[in-house]
Rosetta silent file (secondary structure, phi, psi, omega in degrees, C-alpha in Angstrom):
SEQUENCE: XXXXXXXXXXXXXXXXXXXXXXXXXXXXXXXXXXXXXXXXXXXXXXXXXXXXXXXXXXXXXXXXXXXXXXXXXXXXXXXXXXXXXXXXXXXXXXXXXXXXXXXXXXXXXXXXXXXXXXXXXXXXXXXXXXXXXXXXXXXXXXXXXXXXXXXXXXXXXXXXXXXXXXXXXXXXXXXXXXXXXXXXXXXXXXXXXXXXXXXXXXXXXXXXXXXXXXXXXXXXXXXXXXXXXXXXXX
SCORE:     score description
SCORE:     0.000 S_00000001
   1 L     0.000  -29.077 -160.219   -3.822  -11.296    9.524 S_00000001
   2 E  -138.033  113.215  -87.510   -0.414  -10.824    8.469 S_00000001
   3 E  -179.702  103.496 -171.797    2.926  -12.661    9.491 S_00000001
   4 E  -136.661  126.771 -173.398    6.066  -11.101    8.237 S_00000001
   5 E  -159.001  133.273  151.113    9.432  -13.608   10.306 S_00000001
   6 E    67.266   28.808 -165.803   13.019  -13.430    9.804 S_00000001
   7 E  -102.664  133.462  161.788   12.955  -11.842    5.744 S_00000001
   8 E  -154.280  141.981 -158.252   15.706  -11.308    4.365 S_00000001
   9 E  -140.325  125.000  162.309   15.526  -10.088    0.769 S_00000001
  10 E   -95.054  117.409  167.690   18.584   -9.588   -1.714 S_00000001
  11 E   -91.449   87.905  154.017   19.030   -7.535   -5.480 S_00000001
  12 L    81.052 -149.824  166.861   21.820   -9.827   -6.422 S_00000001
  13 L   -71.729   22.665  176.424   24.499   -9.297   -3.901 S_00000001
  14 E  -102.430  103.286  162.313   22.662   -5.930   -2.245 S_00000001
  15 E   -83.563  121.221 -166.112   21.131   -7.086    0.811 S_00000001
  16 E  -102.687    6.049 -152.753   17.728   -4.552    1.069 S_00000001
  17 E  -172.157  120.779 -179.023   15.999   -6.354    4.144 S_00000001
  18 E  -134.821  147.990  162.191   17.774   -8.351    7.136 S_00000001
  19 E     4.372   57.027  166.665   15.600  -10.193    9.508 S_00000001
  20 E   -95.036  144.691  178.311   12.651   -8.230    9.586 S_00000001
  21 E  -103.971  140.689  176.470    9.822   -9.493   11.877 S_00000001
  22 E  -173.597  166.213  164.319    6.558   -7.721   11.953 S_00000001
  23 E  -155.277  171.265 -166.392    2.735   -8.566   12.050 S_00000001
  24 E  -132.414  107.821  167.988   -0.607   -6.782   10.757 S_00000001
  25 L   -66.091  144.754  168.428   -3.720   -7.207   13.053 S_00000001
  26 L   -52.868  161.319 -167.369   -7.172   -7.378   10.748 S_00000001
  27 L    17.101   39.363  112.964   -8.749   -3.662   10.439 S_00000001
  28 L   -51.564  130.148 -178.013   -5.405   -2.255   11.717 S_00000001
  29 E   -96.644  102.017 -174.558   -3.885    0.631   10.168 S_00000001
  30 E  -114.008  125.806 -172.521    0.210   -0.080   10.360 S_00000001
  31 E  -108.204  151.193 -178.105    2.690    2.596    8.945 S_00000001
  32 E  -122.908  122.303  159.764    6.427    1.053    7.989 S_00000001
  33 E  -127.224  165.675 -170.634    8.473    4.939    8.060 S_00000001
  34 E   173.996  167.607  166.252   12.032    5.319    6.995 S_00000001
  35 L   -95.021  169.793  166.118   14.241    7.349    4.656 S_00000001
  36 L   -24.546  122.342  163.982   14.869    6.914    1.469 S_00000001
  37 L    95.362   -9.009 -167.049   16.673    3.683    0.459 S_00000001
  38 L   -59.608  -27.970 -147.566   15.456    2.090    4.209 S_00000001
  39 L   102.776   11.993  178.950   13.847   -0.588    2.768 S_00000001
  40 L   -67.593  -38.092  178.527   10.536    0.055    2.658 S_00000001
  41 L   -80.787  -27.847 -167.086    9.290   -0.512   -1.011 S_00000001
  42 H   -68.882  -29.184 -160.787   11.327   -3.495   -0.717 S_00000001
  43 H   -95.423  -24.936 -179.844    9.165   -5.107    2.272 S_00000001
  44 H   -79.380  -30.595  168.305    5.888   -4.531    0.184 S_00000001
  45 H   -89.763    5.185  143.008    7.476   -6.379   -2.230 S_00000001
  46 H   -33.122  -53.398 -158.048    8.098   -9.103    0.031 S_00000001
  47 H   -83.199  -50.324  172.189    4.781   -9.687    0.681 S_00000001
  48 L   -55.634   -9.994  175.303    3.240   -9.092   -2.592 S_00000001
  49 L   102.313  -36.472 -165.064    5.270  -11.832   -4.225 S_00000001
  50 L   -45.158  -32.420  165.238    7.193   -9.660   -6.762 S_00000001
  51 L  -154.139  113.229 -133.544   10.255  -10.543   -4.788 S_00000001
  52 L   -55.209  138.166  164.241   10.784  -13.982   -2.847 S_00000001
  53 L   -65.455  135.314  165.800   12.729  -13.283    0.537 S_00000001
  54 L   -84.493    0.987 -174.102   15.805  -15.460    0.685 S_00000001
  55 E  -153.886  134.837  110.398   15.501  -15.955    4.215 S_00000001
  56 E   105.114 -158.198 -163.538   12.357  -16.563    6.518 S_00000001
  57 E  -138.235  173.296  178.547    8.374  -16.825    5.260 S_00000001
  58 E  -145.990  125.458  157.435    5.388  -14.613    5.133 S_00000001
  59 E  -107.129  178.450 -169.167    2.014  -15.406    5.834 S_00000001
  60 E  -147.539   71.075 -167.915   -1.394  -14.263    5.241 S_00000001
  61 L    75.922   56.145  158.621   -4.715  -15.604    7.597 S_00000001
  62 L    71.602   16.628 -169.427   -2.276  -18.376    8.727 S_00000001
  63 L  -129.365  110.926  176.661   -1.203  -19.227    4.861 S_00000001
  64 E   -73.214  110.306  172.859    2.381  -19.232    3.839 S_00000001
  65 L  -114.120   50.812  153.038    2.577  -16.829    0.445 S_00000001
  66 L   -91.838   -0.496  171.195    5.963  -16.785    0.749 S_00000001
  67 L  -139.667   44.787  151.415    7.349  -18.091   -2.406 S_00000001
  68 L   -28.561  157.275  159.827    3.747  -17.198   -4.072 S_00000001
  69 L   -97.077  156.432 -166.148    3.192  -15.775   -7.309 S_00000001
  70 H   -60.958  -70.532 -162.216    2.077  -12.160   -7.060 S_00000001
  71 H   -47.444  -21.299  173.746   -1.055  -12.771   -9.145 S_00000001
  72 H   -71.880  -43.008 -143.913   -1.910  -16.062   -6.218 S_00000001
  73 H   -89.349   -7.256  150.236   -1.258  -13.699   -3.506 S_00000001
  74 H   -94.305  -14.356  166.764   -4.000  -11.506   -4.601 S_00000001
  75 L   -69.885    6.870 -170.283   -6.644  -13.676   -4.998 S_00000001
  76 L  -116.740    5.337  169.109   -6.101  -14.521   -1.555 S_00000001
  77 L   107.979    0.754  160.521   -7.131  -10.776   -0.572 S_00000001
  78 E   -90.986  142.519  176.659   -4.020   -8.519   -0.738 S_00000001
  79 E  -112.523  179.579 -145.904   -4.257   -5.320   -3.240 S_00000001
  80 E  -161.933  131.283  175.859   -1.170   -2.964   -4.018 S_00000001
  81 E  -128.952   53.568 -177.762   -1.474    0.870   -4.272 S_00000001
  82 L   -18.358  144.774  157.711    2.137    1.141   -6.294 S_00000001
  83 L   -50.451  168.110 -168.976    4.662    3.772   -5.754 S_00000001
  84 L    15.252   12.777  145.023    3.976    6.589   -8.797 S_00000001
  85 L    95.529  -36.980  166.268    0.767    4.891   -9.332 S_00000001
  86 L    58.199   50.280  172.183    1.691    2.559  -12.674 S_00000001
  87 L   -89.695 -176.976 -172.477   -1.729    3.045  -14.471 S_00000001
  88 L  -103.551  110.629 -159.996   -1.706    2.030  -17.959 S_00000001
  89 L   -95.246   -3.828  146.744   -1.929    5.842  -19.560 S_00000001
  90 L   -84.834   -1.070  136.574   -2.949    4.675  -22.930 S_00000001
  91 L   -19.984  164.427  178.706   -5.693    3.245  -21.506 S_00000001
  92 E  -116.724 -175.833 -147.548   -8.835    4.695  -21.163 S_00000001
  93 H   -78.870  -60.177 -163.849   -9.928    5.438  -17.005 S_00000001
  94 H   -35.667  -36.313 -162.022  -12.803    2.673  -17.659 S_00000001
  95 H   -90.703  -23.920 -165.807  -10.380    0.008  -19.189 S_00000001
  96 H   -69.587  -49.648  155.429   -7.623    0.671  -16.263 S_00000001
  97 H   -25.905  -91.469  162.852  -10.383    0.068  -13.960 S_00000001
  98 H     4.272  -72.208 -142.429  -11.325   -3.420  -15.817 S_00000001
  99 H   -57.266  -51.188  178.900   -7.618   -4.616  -15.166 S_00000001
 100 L   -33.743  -15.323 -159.873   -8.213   -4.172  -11.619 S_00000001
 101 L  -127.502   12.349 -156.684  -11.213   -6.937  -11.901 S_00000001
 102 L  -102.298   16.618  168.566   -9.478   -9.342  -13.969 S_00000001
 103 L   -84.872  154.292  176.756   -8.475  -11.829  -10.818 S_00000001
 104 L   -55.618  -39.950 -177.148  -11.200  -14.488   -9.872 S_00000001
 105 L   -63.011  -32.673  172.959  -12.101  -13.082   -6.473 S_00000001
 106 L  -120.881   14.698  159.730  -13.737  -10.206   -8.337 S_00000001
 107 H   -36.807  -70.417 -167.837  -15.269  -10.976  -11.748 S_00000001
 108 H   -31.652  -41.069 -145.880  -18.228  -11.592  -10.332 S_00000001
 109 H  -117.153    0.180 -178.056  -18.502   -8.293   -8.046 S_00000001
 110 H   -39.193  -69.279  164.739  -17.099   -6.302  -11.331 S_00000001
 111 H   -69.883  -38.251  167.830  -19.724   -4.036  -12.091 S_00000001
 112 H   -61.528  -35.396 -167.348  -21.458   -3.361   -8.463 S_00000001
 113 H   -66.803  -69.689  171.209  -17.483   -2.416   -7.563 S_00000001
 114 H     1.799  -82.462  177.148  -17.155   -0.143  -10.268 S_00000001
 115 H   -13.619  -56.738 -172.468  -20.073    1.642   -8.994 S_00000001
 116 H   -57.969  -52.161 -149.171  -18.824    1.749   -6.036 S_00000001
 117 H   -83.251   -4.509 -177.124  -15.474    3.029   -7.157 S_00000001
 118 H  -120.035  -11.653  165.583  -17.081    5.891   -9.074 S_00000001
 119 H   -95.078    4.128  178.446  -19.287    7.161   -6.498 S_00000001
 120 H   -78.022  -62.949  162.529  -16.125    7.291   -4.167 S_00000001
 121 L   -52.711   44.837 -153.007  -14.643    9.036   -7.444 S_00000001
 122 H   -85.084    5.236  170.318  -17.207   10.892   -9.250 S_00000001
 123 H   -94.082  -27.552 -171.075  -14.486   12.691  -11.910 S_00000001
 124 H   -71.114  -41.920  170.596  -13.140    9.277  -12.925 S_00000001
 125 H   -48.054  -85.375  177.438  -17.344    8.468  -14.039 S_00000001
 126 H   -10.664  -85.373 -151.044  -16.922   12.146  -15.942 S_00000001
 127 L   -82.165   33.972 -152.518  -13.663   10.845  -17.618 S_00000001
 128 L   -86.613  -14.487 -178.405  -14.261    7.314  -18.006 S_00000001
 129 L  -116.826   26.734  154.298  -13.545    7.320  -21.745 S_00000001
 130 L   -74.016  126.904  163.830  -10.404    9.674  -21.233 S_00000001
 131 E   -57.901  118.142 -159.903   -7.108    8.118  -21.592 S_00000001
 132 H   -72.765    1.070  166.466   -5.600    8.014  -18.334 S_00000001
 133 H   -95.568   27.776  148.771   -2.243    9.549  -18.930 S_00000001
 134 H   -75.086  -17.802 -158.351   -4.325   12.659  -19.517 S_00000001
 135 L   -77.058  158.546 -176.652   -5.124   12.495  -16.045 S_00000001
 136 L   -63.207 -159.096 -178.932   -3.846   15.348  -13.498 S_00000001
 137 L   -94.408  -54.314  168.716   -1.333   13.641  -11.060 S_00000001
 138 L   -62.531   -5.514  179.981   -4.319   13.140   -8.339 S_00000001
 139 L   -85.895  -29.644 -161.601   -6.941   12.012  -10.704 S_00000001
 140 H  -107.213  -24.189  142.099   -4.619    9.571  -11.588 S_00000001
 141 H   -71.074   -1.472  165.771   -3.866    8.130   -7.634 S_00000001
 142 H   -83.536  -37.915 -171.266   -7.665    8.257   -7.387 S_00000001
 143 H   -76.227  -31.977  169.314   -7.789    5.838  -10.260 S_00000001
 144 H   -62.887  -27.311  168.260   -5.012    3.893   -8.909 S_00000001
 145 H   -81.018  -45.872  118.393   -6.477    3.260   -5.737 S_00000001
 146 H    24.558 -100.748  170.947   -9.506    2.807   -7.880 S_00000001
 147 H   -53.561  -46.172  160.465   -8.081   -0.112   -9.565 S_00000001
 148 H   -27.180  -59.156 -160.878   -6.936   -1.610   -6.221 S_00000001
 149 H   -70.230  -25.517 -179.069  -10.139   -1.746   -5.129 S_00000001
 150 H   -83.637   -3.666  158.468  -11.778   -3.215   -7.971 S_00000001
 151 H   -79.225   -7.575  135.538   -9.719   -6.515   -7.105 S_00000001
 152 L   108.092   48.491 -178.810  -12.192   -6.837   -3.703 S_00000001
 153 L   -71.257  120.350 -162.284   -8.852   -6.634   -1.560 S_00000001
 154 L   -96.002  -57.570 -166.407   -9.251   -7.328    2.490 S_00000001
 155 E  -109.001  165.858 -173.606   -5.598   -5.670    3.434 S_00000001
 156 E  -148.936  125.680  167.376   -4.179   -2.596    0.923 S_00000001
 157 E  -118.099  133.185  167.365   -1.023   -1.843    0.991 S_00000001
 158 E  -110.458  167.183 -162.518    0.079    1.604   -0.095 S_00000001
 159 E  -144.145   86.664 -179.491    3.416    2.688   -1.170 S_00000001
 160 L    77.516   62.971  147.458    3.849    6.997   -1.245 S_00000001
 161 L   -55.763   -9.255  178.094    0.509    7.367   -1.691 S_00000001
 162 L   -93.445   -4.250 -140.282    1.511   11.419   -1.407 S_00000001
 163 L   -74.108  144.079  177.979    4.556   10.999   -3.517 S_00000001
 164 L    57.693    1.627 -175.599    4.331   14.140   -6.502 S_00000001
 165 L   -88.448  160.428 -177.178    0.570   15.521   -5.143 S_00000001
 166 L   -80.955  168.602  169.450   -0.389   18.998   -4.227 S_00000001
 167 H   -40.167  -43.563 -179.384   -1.345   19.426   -0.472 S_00000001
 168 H   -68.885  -44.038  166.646   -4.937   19.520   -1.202 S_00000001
 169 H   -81.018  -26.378  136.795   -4.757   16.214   -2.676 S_00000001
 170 H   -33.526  -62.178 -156.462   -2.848   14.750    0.165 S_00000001
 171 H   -75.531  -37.159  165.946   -4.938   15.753    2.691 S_00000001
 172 H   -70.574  -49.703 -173.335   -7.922   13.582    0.102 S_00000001
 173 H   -65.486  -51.911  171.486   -5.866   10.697   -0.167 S_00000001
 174 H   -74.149  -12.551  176.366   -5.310    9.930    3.539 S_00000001
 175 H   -78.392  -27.631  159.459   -8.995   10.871    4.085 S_00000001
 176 H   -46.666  -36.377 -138.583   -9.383    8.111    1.776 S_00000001
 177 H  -106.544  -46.748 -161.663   -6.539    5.842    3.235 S_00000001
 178 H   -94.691  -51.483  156.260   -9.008    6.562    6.562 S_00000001
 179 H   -41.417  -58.197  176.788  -12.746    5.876    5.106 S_00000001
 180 H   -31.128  -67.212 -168.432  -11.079    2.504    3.671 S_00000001
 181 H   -69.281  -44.835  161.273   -9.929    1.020    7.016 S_00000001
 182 H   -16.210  -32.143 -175.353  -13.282    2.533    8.165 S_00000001
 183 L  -117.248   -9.397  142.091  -15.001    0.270    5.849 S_00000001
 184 L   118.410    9.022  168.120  -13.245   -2.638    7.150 S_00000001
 185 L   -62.285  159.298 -173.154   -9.912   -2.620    4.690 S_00000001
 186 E  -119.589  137.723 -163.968   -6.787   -3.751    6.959 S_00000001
 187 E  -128.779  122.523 -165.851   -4.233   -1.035    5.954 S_00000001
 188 E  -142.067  100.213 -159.552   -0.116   -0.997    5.212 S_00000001
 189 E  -103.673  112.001 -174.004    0.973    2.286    4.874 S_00000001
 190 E  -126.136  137.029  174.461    4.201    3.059    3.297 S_00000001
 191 L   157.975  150.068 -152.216    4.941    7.203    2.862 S_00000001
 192 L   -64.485  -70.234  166.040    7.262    9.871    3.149 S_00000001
 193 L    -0.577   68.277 -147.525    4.761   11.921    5.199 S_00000001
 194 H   -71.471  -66.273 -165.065    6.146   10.743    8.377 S_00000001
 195 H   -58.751  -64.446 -177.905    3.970   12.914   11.283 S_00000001
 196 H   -48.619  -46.142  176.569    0.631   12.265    8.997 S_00000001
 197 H   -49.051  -26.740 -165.869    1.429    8.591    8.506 S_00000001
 198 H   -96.096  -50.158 -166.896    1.652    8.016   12.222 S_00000001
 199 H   -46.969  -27.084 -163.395   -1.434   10.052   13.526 S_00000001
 200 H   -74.510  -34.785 -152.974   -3.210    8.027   10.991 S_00000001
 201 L   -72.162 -144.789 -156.095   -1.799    4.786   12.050 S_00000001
 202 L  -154.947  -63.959  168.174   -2.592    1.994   15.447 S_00000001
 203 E  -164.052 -177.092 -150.701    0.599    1.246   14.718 S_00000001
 204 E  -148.274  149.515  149.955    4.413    1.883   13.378 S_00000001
 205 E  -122.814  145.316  176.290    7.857    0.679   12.232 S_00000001
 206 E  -111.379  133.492  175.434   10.490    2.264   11.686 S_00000001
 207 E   -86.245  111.225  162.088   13.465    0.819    8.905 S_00000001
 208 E  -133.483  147.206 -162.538   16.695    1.633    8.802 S_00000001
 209 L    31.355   44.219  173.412   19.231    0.315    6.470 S_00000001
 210 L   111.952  -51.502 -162.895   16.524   -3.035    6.066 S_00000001
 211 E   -50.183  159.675   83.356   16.369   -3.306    9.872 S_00000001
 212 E     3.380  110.844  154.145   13.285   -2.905   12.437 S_00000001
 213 E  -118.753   -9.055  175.722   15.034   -0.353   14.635 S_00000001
 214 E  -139.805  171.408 -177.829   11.707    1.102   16.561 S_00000001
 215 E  -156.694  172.224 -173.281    8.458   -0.497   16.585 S_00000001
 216 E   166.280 -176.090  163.923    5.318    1.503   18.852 S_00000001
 217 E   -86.103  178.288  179.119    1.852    2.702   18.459 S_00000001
 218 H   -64.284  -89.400 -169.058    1.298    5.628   16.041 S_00000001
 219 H   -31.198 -101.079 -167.893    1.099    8.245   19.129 S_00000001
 220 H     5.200  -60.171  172.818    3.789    6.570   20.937 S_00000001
 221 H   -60.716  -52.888 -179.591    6.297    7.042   17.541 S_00000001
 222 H   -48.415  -26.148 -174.287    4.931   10.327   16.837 S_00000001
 223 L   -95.579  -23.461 -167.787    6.210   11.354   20.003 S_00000001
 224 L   -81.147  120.106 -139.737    9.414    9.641   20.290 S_00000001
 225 H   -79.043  -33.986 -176.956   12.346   12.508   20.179 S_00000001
 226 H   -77.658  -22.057  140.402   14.304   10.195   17.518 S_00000001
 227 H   -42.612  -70.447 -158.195   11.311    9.842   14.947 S_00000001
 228 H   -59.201  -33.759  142.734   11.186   13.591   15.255 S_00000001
 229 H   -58.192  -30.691 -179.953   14.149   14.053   15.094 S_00000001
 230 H   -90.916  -16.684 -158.117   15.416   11.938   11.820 S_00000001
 231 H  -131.019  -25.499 -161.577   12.194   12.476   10.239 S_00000001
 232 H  -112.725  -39.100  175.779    9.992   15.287   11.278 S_00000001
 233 L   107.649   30.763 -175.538   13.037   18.154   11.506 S_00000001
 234 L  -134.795    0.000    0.000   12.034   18.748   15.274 S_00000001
């Protein structure tokens, strides 16, 4: 589904990505772990278009989006579950939604999505005329994933979907993260949650300084004494 060869991505003369390789089977769940600074947010934005790799292409169903505009590369079925969630908080939850619909691939499907998106959600239908920077911190990752969804997205990539939530809303958000691919989303999992990220996932990379330095099944990774060690504290 997904094609990622030879990226290499620069911020001016800060290289953040060297010659990563990778691929995303349809209705696979794939986790990219790493520490802080690895390169992780950087590789989503690779793909999403925000920022072109200077080195090597990316594809999508056999379709080079590599020096895409973001707003192309979603109509072509990737969605974005930002890091700290980026809603518009003077919005209200209803209009943040909207934005979410305002690509071609989902006018159409606009209102049945909604629907959808509020019977997943049934406090964002409560608050729907609330401004959304009223929202708790998990009300307001339900509406961001939410908004994802109402662009009619085939792969989702998320990026700390856990990042600032209490446990209990963790533990909803990957049960979410898990219904999705369930429902036939193809899933790219970026989050600090190392040990959850992998049980959830098929399969994993690990980043360091930009690189690929392990690559594995979920289990496999989960298992491996140098994940557990740099990452899990075991």
């Amino acid at each position: 589904m997904l094609k990622v060869k030879d990226v290499d991505l620069f911020y001016g003369d800060a290289q953040a990505l060297e010659d990563i390789t990778l691929h995303v089977d349809e209705g696979e769940i794939i986790a990219i772990v790493g520490a802080n600074g690895a390169g992780k947010t950087s590789l989503i934005k690779a793909i999403a278009g925000i920022h072109a790799p200077s080195k090597g292409s990316v594809s999508f169903r056999d379709q080079n989006i590599t020096q895409m505009r973001s707003s192309a590369i979603c109509e072509l079925g990737i969605g974005q579950v930002a890091e700290g969630r980026q809603i518009f908080p003077s919005m209200t939850v209803q209009e943040n939604l909207e934005m979410g619909a305002v690509i071609k691939r989902a006018r159409d499907k606009e209102a049945e999505t909604i629907e959808r998106v509020f019977d997943m959600y049934p406090i964002l239908k409560e608050r729907r005329t609330q401004a959304a920077g009223t929202l708790s911190g998990g009300e307001q990752q339900m509406l961001a994933i939410g908004r994802c969804l109402m662009g009619q997205p085939d792969m989702i990539m998320f990026d700390e979907p856990s990042l600032g939530l209490a446990p209990a809303i963790v533990q909803e958000v990957f049960h979410t993260i898990h219904r999705l691919n369930d429902k036939g989303h193809t899933v790219i999992l970026v989050e600090q949650n190392v040990a959850v990220s992998l049980k959830l996932a098929n399969r994993a990379y690990v980043l360091e300084n930009g690189r690929i330095t392990l690559e594995g099944t979920g289990d496999d990774l989960l298992h491996d004494d140098r994940v557990r060690q740099a990452y899990m504290g075991l």
